[in-house]
Structures are given as C-alpha cells and as structure tokens.
C-alpha positions as CSV (number, residue, x, y, z in Angstrom):
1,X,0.0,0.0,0.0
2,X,3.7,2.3,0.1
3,X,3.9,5.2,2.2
4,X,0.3,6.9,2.2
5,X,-1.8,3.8,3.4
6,X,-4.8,5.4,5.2
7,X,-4.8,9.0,3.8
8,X,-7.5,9.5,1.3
9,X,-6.5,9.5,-2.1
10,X,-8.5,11.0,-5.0
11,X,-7.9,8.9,-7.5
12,X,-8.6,5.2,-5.2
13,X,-12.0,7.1,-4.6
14,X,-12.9,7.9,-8.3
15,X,-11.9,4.5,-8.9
16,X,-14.1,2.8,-5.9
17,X,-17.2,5.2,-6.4
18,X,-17.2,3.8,-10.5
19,X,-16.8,0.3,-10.0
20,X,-18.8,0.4,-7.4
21,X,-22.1,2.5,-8.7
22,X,-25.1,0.3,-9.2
23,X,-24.6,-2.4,-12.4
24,X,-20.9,-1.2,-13.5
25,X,-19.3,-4.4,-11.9
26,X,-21.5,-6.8,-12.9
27,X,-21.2,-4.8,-16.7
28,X,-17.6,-5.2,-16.8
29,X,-17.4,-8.8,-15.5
30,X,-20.3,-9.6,-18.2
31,X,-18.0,-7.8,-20.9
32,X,-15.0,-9.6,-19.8
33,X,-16.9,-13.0,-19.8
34,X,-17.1,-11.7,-23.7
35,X,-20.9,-11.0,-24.1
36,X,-20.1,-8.1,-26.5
37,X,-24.0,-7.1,-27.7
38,X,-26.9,-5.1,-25.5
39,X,-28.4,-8.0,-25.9
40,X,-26.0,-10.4,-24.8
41,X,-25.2,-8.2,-21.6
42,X,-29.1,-7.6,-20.4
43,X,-29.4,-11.5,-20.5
44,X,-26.8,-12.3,-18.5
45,X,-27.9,-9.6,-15.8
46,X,-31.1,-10.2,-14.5
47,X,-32.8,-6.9,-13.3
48,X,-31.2,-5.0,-15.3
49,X,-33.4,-2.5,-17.3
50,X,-32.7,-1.7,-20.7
51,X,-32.1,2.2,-19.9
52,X,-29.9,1.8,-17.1
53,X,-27.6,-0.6,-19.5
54,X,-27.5,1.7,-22.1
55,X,-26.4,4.8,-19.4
56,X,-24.3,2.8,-18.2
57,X,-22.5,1.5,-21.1
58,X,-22.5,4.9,-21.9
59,X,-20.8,5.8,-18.8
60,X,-18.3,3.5,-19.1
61,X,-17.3,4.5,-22.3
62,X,-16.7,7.8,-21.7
63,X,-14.4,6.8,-18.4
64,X,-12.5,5.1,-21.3
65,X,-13.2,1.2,-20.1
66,X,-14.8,0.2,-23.0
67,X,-15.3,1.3,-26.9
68,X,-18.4,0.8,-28.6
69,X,-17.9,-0.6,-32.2
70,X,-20.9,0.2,-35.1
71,X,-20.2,-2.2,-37.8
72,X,-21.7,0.1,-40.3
73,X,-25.8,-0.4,-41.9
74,X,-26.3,-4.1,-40.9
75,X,-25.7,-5.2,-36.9
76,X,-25.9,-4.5,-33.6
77,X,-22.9,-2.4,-31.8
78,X,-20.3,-4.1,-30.1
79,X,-19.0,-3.4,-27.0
80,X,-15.5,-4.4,-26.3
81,X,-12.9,-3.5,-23.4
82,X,-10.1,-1.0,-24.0
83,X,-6.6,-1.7,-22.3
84,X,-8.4,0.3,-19.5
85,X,-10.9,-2.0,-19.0
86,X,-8.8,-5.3,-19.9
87,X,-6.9,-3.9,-16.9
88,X,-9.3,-4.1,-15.0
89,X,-9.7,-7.9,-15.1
90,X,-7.4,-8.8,-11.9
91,X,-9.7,-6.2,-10.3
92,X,-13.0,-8.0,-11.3
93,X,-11.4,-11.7,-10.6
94,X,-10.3,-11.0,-6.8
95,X,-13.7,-9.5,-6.3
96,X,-15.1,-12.4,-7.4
97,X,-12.7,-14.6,-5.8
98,X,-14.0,-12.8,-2.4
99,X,-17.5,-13.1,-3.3
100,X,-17.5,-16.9,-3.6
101,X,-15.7,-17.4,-0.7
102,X,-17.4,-14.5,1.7
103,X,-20.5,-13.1,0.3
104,X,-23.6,-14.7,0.4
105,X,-26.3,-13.8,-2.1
106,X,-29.1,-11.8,-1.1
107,X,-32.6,-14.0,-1.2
C-alpha cells in the first residue's frame, strides 16, 4: 500500500465510487466474460433494465473502459474492453474470488 496507506487519495476514490455504482461491476465482468451485444449483456444480468444498461455502457465509455464498435448499416454495436478495462480484469477476478468465498447472495 507504500507510504500513504490510510490518507484518502483521490484517484482510489474515483476508482471505488465507479466500479462500485449500481450495475458497473456486474457490466464489466459480463463484458470480460465476452458478451459483446446489448443484448447479450441484459441476458446475463437479470434486473437489469434496458435504460440503465445503455447509461451505463454509456458511462463506461466515456471513463474510457470500454469502446463501442458500429459495424456500419447491418448489426448491432459491439462493446469491447479497451486496455483500460482489460486492466481491470485482476480487479474483477479477486472480487469475485472474495464473493465466492465471503459473500452470500441476497434472497
């Protein structure tokens, strides 16, 4: 944690209030699990309303974590993790790792 573990830091917040706002996590881990589509997302997240994906795909774009890809006249988007987001990917894993072996899902 180097020299400043406990102060706050700006930048560990910005990172902890955007992973953690409602759906991003469970957005990024769908992306990295390679469900590129809308479609393919909002079926892999249950509850999750078409707006909110699309604000929040949106949102994640513009943080840089992901690109969205037209492929011209005929096709849905794509949405595909930049280097930002592929970074991420430890991130998302030890999350997960912690969830399996701590959390317990809500009824």
């Amino acid at each position: 944690m180097g020299d400043d573990c406990g102060r706050y830091c700006p930048s560990f917040h910005q990172t902890v209030e955007l992973l953690g706002r409602r759906w991003n996590g469970v957005i990024l881990h769908a992306l990295m699990a390679r469900a590129e589509r809308f479609g393919e997302i909002r079926a892999v997240i249950p509850g999750l309303s078409d707006r909110l994906l699309a604000e929040r795909l949106r949102e994640l774009e513009r943080e840089g974590l992901l690109s969205r890809i037209c492929p011209g006249t005929s096709g849905a988007p794509r949405y595909v993790l930049t280097a930002k987001g592929q970074a991420l990917g430890p991130v998302i894993d030890a999350i997960s790792s912690w969830a399996a072996d701590w959390a317990q899902a809500a009824d």
